[in-house]
VMD Tcl script that draws the C-alpha trace (Angstrom):
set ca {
  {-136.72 50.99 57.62}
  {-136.14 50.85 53.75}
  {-133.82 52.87 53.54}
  {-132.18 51.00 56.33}
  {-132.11 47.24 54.70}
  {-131.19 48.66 51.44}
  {-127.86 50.67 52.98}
  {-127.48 46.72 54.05}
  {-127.72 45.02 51.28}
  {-125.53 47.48 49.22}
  {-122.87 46.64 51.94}
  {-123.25 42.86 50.78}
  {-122.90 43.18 47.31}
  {-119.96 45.83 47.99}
  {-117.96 43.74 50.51}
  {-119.11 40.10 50.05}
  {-119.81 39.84 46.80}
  {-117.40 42.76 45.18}
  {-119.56 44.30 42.73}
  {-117.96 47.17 41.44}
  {-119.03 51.02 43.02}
  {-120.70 51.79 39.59}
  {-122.66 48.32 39.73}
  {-123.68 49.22 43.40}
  {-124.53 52.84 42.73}
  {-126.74 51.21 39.48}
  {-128.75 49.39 42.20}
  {-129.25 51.79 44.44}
  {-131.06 54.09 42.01}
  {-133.53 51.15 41.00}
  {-134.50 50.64 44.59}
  {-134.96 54.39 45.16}
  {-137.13 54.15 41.79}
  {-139.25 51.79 43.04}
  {-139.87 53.18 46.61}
  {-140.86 56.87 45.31}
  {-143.40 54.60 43.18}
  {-144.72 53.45 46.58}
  {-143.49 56.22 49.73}
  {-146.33 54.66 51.87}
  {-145.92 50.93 51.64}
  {-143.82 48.72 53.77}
  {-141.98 45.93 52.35}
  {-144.30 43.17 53.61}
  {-146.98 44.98 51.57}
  {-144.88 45.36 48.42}
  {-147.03 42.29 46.13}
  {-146.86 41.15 42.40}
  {-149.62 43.29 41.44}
  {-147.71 46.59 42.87}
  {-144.64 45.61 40.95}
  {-146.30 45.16 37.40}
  {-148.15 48.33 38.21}
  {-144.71 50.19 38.58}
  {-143.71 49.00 35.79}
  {-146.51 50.01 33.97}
  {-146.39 53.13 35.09}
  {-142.49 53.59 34.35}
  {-143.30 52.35 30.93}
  {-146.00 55.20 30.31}
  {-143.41 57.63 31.85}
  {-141.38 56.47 29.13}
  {-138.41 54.01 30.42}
  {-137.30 51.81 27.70}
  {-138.03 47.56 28.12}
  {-133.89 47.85 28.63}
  {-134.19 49.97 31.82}
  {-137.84 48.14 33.27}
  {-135.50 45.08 32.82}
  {-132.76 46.36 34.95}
  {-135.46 48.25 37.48}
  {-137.06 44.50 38.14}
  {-133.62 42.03 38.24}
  {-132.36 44.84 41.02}
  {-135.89 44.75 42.67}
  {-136.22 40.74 42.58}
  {-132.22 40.45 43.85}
  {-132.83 42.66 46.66}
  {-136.53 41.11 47.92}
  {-134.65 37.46 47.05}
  {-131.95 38.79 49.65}
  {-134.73 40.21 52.26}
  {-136.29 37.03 51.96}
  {-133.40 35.41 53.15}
  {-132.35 37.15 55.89}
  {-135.62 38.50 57.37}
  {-138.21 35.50 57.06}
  {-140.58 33.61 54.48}
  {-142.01 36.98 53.16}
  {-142.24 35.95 49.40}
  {-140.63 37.72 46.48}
  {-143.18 39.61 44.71}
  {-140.92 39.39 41.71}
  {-140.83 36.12 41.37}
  {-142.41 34.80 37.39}
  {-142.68 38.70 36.47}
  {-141.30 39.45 33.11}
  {-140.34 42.79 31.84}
  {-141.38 43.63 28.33}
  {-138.88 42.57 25.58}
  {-136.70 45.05 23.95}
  {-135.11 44.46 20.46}
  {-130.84 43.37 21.01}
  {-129.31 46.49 19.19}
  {-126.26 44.72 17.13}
  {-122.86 46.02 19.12}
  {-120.82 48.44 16.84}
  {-117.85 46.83 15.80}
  {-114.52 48.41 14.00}
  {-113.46 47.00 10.70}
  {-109.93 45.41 10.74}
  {-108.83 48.28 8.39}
  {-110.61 50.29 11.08}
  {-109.12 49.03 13.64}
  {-105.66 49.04 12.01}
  {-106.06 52.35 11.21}
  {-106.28 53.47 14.60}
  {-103.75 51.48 16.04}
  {-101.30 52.66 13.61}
  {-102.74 56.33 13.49}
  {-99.34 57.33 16.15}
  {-96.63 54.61 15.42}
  {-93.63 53.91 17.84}
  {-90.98 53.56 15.76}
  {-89.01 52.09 18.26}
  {-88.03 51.65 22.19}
  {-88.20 54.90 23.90}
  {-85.58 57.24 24.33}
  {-83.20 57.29 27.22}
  {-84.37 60.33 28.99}
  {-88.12 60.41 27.73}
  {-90.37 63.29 28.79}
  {-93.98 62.95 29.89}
  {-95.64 63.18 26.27}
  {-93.55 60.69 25.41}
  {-93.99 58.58 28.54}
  {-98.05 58.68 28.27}
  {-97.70 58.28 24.26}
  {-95.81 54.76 25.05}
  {-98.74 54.15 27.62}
  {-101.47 55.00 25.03}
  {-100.11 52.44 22.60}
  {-99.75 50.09 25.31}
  {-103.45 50.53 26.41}
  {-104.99 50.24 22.97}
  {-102.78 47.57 21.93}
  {-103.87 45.38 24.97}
  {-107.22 46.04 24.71}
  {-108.26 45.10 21.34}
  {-105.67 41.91 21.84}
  {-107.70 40.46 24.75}
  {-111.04 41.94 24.14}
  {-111.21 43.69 27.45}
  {-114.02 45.62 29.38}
  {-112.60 49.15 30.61}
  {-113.04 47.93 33.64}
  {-111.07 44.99 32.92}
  {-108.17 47.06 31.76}
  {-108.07 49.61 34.58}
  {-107.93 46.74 37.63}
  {-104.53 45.10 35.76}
  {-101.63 45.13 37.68}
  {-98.37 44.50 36.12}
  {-97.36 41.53 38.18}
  {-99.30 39.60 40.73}
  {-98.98 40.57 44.13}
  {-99.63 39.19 47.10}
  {-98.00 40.76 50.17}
  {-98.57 44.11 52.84}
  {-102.66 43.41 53.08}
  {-102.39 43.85 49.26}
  {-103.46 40.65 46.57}
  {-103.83 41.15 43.27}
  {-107.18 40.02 41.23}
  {-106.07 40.60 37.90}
  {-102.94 40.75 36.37}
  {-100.15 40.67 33.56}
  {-97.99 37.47 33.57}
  {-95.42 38.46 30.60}
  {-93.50 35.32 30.95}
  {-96.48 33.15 29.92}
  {-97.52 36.25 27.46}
  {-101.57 36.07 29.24}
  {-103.24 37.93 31.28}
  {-105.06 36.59 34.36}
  {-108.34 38.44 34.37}
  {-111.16 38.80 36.73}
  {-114.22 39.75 35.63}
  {-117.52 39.86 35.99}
  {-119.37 38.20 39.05}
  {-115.35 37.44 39.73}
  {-115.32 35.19 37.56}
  {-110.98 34.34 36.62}
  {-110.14 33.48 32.91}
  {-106.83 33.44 31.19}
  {-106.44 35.49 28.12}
  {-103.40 34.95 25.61}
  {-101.53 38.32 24.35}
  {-100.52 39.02 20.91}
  {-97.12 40.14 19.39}
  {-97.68 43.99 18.72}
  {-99.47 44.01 22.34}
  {-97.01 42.38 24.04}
  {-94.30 44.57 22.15}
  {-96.05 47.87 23.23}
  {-96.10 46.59 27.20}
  {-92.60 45.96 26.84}
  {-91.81 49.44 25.58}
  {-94.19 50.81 28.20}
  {-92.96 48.76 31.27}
  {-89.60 50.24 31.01}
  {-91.14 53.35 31.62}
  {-94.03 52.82 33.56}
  {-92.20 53.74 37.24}
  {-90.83 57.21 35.93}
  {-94.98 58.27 36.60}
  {-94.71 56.87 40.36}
  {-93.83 59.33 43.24}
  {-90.47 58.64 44.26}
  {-91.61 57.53 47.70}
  {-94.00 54.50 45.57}
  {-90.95 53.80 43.49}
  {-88.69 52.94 46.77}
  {-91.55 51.91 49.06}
  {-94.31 50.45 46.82}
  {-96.21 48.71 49.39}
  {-97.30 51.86 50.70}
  {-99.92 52.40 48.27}
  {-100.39 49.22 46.36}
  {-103.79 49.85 44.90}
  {-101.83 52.36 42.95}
  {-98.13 51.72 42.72}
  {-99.06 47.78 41.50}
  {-101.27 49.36 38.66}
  {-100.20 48.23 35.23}
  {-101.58 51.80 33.49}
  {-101.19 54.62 35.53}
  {-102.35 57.95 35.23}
  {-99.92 61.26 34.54}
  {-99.84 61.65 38.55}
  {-98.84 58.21 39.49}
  {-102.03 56.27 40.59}
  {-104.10 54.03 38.78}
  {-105.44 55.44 35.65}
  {-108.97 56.38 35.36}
  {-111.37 55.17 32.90}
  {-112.28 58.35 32.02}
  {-108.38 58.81 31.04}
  {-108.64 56.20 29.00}
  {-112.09 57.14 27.18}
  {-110.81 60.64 26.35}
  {-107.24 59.28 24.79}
  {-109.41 57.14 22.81}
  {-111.85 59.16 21.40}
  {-108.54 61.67 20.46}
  {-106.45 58.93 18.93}
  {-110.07 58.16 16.81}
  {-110.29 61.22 15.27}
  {-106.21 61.57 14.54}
  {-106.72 58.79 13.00}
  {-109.41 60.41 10.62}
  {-112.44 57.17 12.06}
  {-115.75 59.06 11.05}
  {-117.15 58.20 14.05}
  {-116.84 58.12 17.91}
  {-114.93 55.45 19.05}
  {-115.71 54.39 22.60}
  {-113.75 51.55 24.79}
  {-116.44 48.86 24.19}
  {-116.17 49.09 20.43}
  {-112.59 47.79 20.61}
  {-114.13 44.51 22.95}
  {-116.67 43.96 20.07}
  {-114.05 44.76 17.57}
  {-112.11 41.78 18.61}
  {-114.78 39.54 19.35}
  {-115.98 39.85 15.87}
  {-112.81 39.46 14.03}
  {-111.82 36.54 16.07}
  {-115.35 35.01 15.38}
  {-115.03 35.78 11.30}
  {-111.73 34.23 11.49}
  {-112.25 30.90 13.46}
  {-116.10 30.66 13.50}
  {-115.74 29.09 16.83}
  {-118.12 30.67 18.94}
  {-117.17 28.88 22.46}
  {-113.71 29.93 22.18}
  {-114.78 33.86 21.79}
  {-117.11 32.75 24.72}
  {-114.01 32.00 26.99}
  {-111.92 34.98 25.46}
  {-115.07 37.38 26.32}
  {-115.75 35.80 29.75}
  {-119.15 35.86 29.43}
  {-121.31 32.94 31.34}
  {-123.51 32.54 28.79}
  {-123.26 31.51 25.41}
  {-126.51 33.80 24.81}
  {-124.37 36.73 25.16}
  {-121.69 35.59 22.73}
  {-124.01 34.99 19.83}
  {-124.82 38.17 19.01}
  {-121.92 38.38 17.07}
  {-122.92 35.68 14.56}
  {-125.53 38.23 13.33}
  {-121.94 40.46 12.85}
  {-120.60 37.64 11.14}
  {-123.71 36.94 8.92}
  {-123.66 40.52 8.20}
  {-120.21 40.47 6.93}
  {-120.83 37.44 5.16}
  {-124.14 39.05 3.37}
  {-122.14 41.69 2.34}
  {-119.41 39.50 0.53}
  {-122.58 37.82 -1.27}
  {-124.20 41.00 -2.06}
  {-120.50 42.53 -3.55}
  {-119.60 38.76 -5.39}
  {-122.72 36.79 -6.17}
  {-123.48 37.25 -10.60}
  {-127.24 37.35 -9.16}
  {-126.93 39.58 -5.95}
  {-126.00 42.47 -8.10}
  {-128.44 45.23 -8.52}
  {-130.37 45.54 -12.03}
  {-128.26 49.11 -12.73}
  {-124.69 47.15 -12.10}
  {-123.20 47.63 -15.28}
  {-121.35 44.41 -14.84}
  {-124.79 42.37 -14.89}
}
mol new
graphics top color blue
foreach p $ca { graphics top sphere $p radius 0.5 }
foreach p [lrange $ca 0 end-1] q [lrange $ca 1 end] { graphics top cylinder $p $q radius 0.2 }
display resetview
């Protein structure tokens, strides 16, 4: 029977709700966790005191507070849903608090990072007229990198674009590039729709890659689109013609990183918090890198005010006569 409700609810947050596959998949393995903890008990008999005991239990297993946190919001979503749909059997998650764990700060770029790596394979100019593959996917690598540090992205954010909106054969688009208005339309999280402006070397890079961007599509996509458009309305496509992966993307960045001589690994997320906190350090207006980010809560956006202090403290430690340490020969 558990096994039976939970196939159902993973259908509702698939189809009704739209959570992605890897957001579904996540929740599945939290309510497997939870009934191996407890193979013998039905749900009715699933209480408070079981749940903190899991936890407990998890904890001494060796789970961090970050994954007892994400165990116990799947567990109280899914018993909130039973309760809904199957009667007043009350959610035993309900006032249960998993234990804290301490925010890591996100690892941001530097701008001369960032510029670094941007500029690590420069396009000197529009592509040629009869441009090969490694030239195709180099114009599409700029293109990607470019767009995602303009517009602060998630990967997958980036991936979902398509390069016009589209709304026709079965097929509408959610998220999309609107080059005439230079923004992107962007849905995100819980499908939540914000607008995101693009910059001049971003936009500059789409245009190079948009002229080139159909050579990748079977010919039978490039007369008859409509016969595939999850793939053929993709704005970054992959060296076979359909959407591009995220792992694609990963492994292009991590090579352009180290071309670029970065001493570390460079991951898609770093470029999201690269531009939040340059935009931050630059305007200091927080609710404007809210809307940018498209996060629902301005609890998620401060985090990069401890960035911002950190930059600052550094500037103070670096300018300040009285900062300086006691061997500064300057002092």
């Amino acid at each position: 029977m558990k096994q039976s409700l939970l196939s159902q609810w993973l259908d509702v947050l698939a189809k009704q709700q739209r959570l992605s596959p890897h957001t579904v998949a996540a929740y599945r393995r939290d309510m497997q966790k939870l009934w191996a903890l407890y193979p013998e008990h039905e749900l009715q008999t699933i209480d408070a005191a079981l749940i903190r005991q899991g936890l407990a239990q998890l904890h001494a297993a060796g789970e961090q507070p970050r994954s007892l946190a994400r165990r116990l919001s799947a567990w109280r979503r899914f018993f909130q849903w039973f309760h809904e749909q199957y009667g007043p059997h009350p959610n035993p998650c309900k006032g249960i608090r998993a234990p804290k764990a301490p925010q890591p700060l996100p690892r941001a770029l530097s701008v001369e990072q960032t510029q670094q790596l941007l500029d690590a394979r420069p396009l000197t100019g529009p592509p040629s007229d009869t441009p090969d593959q490694t030239e195709i996917l180099a114009y599409r690598d700029q293109a990607l990198f470019e767009l995602f540090y303009s517009c602060g992205l998630r990967l997958a954010e980036l991936v979902a674009l398509d390069y016009r909106y589209i709304d026709e054969a079965g097929y509408r688009s959610h998220s999309w590039l609107n080059t005439g208005n230079q923004e992107l339309r962007v849905s995100g999280k819980g499908q939540q729709s914000r607008l995101v402006p693009i910059g001049r070397h971003a936009l500059q890079a789409l245009e190079y890659w948009l002229s080139l961007r159909t050579l990748l599509l079977p010919a039978i996509l490039q007369q008859q689109p409509a016969a595939d458009f999850p793939h053929s309305a993709a704005l970054f496509l992959g060296a076979r013609g359909r959407r591009i992966h995220p792992r694609v993307i990963q492994k292009a960045l991590a090579a352009r990183a180290r071309e670029a001589g970065l001493p570390e690994h460079v991951h898609p997320h770093r470029l999201r918090h690269s531009f939040a906190s340059h935009i931050l350090q630059s305007s200091q207006d927080l609710r404007a890198v809210q809307e940018l980010l498209g996060h629902q809560s301005i609890r998620s956006t401060q985090i990069y005010t401890r960035l911002d202090f950190q930059h600052l403290a550094q500037i103070y430690d670096q300018a300040h006569p009285r900062a300086k340490k006691n061997n500064d020969p300057e002092r």
